[in-house]
N, C-alpha and C positions, 0 to 999 in steps of 0.2 A: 642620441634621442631614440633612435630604434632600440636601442636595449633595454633602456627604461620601458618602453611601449611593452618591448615582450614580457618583460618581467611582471609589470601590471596586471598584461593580459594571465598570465602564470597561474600568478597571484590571486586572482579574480576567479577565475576555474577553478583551483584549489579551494576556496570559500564558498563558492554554488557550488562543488561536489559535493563537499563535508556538512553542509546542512541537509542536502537531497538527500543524499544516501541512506539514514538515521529514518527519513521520513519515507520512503519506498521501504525501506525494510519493517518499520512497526507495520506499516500498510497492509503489504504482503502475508506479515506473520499475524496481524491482529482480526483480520477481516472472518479468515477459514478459522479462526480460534472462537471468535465469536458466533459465528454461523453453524460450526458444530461439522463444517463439510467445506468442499473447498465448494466454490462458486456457480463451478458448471456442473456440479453434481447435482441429480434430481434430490429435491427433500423425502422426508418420508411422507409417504402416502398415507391421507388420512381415509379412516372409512366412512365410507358413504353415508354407512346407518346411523352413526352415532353423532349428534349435536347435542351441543348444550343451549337448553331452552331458558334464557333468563328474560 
């Protein structure tokens, strides 16, 4: 009975790693790809003077 337990449990890990991992790596890769920067980086600073008045 403990074999089958561990095996499950194996099992079970092996299946919530293999889906998380696909899904922290698009994460990770899609985030700074879309933002043009990684995260903690400042954006570009816009100037002061210039708005657009609509």
């Amino acid at each position: 009975m403990n074999v089958l337990r561990s095996l499950f449990i194996r099992q079970l890990l092996g299946a919530a790693l293999a889906g998380l991992v696909p899904v922290v790596l698009v994460a990770f890769l899609s985030i700074p790809y879309s933002l043009g920067r990684h995260p903690d980086e400042r954006g570009p600073v816009a100037a002061s003077g210039t708005r657009h008045m609509t």
